[in-house]
C-alpha positions in Angstrom: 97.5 110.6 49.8 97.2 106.9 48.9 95.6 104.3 50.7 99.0 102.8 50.7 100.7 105.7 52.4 97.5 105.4 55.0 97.9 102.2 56.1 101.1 101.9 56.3 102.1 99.5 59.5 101.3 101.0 62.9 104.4 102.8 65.1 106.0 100.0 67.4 105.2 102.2 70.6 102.0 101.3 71.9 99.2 104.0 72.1 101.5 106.0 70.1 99.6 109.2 69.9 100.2 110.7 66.4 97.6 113.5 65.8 95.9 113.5 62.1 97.0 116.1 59.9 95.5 118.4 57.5 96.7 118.9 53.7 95.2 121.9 52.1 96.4 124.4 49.3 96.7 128.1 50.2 94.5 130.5 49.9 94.8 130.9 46.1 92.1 132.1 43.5 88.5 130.7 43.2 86.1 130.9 40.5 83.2 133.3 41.3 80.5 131.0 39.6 81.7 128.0 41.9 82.1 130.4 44.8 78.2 131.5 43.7 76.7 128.1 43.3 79.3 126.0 46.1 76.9 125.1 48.5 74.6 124.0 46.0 77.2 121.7 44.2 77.9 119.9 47.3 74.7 118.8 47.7 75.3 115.7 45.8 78.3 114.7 48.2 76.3 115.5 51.3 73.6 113.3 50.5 76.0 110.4 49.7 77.5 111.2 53.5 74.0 110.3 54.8 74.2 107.0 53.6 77.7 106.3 54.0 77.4 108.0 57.4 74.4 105.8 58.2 76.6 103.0 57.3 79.6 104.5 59.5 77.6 104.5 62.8 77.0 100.8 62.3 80.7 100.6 61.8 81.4 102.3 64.8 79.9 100.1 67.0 81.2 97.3 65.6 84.6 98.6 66.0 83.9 99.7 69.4 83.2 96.4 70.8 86.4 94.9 68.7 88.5 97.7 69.9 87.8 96.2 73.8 88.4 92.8 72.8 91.9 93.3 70.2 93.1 96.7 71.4 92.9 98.1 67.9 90.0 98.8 65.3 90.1 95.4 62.8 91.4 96.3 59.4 88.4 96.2 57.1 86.4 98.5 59.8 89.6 100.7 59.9 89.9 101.1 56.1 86.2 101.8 56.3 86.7 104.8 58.7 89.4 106.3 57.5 87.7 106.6 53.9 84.5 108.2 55.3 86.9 110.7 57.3 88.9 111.3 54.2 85.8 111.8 51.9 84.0 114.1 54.5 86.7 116.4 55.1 87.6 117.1 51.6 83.8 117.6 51.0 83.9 120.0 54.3 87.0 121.7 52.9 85.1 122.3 49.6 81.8 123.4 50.7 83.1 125.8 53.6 85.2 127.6 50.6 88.6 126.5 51.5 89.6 124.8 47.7 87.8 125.6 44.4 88.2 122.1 43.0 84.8 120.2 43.1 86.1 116.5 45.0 85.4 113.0 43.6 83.2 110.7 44.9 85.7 108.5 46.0 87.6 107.9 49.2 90.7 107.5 47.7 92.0 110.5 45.6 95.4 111.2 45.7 95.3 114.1 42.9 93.0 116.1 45.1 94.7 119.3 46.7 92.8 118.4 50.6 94.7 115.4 52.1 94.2 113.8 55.2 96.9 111.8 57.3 95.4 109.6 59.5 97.8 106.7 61.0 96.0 104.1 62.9 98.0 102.3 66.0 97.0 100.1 68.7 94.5 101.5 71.2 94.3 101.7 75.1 91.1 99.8 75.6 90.1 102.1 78.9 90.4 104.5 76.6 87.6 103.1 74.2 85.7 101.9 77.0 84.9 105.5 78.2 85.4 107.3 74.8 81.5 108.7 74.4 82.6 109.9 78.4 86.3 111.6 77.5 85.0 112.9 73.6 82.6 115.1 75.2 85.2 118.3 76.1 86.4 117.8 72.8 82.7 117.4 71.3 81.7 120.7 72.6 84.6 122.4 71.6 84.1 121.2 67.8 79.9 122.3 67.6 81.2 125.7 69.0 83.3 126.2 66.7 81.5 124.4 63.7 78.4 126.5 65.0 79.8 129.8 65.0 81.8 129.7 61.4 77.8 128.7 60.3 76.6 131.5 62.0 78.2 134.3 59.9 79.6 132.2 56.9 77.3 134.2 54.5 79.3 136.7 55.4 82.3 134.8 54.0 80.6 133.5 51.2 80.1 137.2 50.6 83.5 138.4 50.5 85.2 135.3 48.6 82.3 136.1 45.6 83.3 139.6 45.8 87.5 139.3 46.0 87.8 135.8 44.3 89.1 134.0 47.5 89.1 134.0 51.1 91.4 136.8 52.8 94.2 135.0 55.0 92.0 135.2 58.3 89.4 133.8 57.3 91.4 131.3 55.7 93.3 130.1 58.6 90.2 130.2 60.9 88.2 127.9 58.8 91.3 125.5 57.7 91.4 125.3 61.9 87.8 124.9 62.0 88.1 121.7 59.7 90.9 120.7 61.0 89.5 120.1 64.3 86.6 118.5 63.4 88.6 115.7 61.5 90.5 115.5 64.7 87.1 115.2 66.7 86.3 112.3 64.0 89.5 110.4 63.6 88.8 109.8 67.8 85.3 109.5 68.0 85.8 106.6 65.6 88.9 105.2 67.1 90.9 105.6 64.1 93.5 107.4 66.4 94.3 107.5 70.4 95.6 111.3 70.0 92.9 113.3 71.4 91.8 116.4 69.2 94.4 119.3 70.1 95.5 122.7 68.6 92.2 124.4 67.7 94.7 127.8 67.2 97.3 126.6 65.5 100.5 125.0 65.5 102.7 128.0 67.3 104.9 125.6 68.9 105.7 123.9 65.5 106.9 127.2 63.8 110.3 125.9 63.0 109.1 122.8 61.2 109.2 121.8 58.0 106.1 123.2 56.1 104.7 120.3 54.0 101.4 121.9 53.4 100.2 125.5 54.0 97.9 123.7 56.9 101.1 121.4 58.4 101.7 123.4 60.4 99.0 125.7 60.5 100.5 128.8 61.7 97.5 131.4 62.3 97.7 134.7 62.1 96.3 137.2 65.2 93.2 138.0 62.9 93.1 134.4 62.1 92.7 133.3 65.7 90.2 136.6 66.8 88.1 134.6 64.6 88.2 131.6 65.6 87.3 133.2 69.1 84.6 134.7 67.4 83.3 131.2 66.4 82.9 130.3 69.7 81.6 133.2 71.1 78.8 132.3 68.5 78.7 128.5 68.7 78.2 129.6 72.5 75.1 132.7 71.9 73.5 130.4 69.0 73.2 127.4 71.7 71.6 129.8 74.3 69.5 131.0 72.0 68.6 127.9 70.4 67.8 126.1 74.3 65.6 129.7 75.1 63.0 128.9 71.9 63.0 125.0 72.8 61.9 126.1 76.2 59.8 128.7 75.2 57.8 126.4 72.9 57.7 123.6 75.5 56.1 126.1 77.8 53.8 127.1 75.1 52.7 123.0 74.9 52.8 122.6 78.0 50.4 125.7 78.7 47.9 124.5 76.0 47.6 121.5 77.3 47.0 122.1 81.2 44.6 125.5 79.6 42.7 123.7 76.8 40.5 120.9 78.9 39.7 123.3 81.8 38.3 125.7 79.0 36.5 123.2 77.2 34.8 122.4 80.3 33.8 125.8 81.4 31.9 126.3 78.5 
């Protein structure tokens, strides 16, 4: 999608909540060798989203504080936003198998089979005041899930080497997975007042027009199984993760309190 067709003037209806959308290709043929070597062709792109993302956060609180003041993120911080979003969700698309085709390093590329649609409007400033308060739900939500397709995605890497491509479930799980996490960006960053929705699919839009075999994104019950899986994961590997922390604080704390006393008995 263009940057014309993404900035096109806001809706007249204030805080006019249009969710993002998703653009992706079905799950159609991969090359094994890319498949083999995916995650390490994408380290080029991630390291370029650590400086633009170190950029971004700067940009974000810039925008915040013009957000209170205008009721809407000022264009150039906008156009700024909605780039990075683009750019990191076709490179999350890419590197969590979803397309074969290795993306630009651009923000705007309209040949590329992942699209984003991202419409910016007019912003309730209570809203943005609290937003770090209100994201949080949505925040957990999106490391579960994010956490837990981590958790067993050499698993997936496994089976798309193998076949060629990723079977339907595993397809529709992760195209939700990503899906949700450029929903979780687009309102972290105030590029949209829709808060993130629909982590299962779009059941209710079954009737609609399909533009994209993500628009709707009509899961499958394997499909959504997995996505409960994801969390069930997200949910063990953050237990597990706080146990060790605590353990090795313990440990310190232990070695510390111990260590003197010893010293001075001998």
């Amino acid at each position: 999608m263009s940057q014309q067709q993404l900035w096109a003037p806001p809706p007249p209806t204030p805080y006019g909540e249009v969710l993002p959308e998703l653009d992706l290709p079905g799950p159609g043929a991969q090359r094994r060798w890319t498949v083999l070597l995916r995650w390490l062709l994408a380290v080029p792109h991630y390291v370029v989203l650590a400086v633009l993302g170190f950029v971004g956060f700067f940009v974000v609180i810039f925008g915040w504080f013009a957000a209170l003041v205008l009721g809407r993120l000022p264009g150039p911080v906008a156009r700024y936003l909605a780039g990075l979003l683009v750019y990191q969700t076709r490179v999350y698309a890419y590197s969590m198998l979803l397309v074969d085709a290795y993306p630009p390093f651009a923000f705007d590329a309209p040949g590329y089979p992942v699209q984003v649609d991202v419409r910016p409007t007019e912003l309730n400033r209570l809203a943005v005041l609290f937003r770090l308060f209100l994201a949080i739900p949505a925040a957990i939500i999106q490391w579960l899930a994010t956490t837990g397709w981590y958790t067993i995605c050499f698993f997936f890497w496994l089976i798309a080497l193998v076949l060629g491509r990723l079977p339907e479930p595993i397809f529709g799980a992760t195209a939700a997975t990503v899906r949700y996490a450029m929903r979780f960006s687009a309102y972290w960053t105030m590029l949209t007042p829709a808060y993130p929705k629909r982590l299962f699919g779009d059941e209710s839009l079954a009737l609609a027009e399909r533009q994209s075999a993500s628009r709707p994104l009509l899961l499958s019950g394997g499909a959504k199984a997995l996505l409960v899986a994801f969390l069930v994961l997200g949910l063990i590997s953050g237990g597990v993760s706080s146990t060790v922390q605590n353990d090795n604080s313990s440990t310190t704390v232990t070695t510390s309190v111990h260590g003197p006393l010893e010293r001075s008995a001998h």
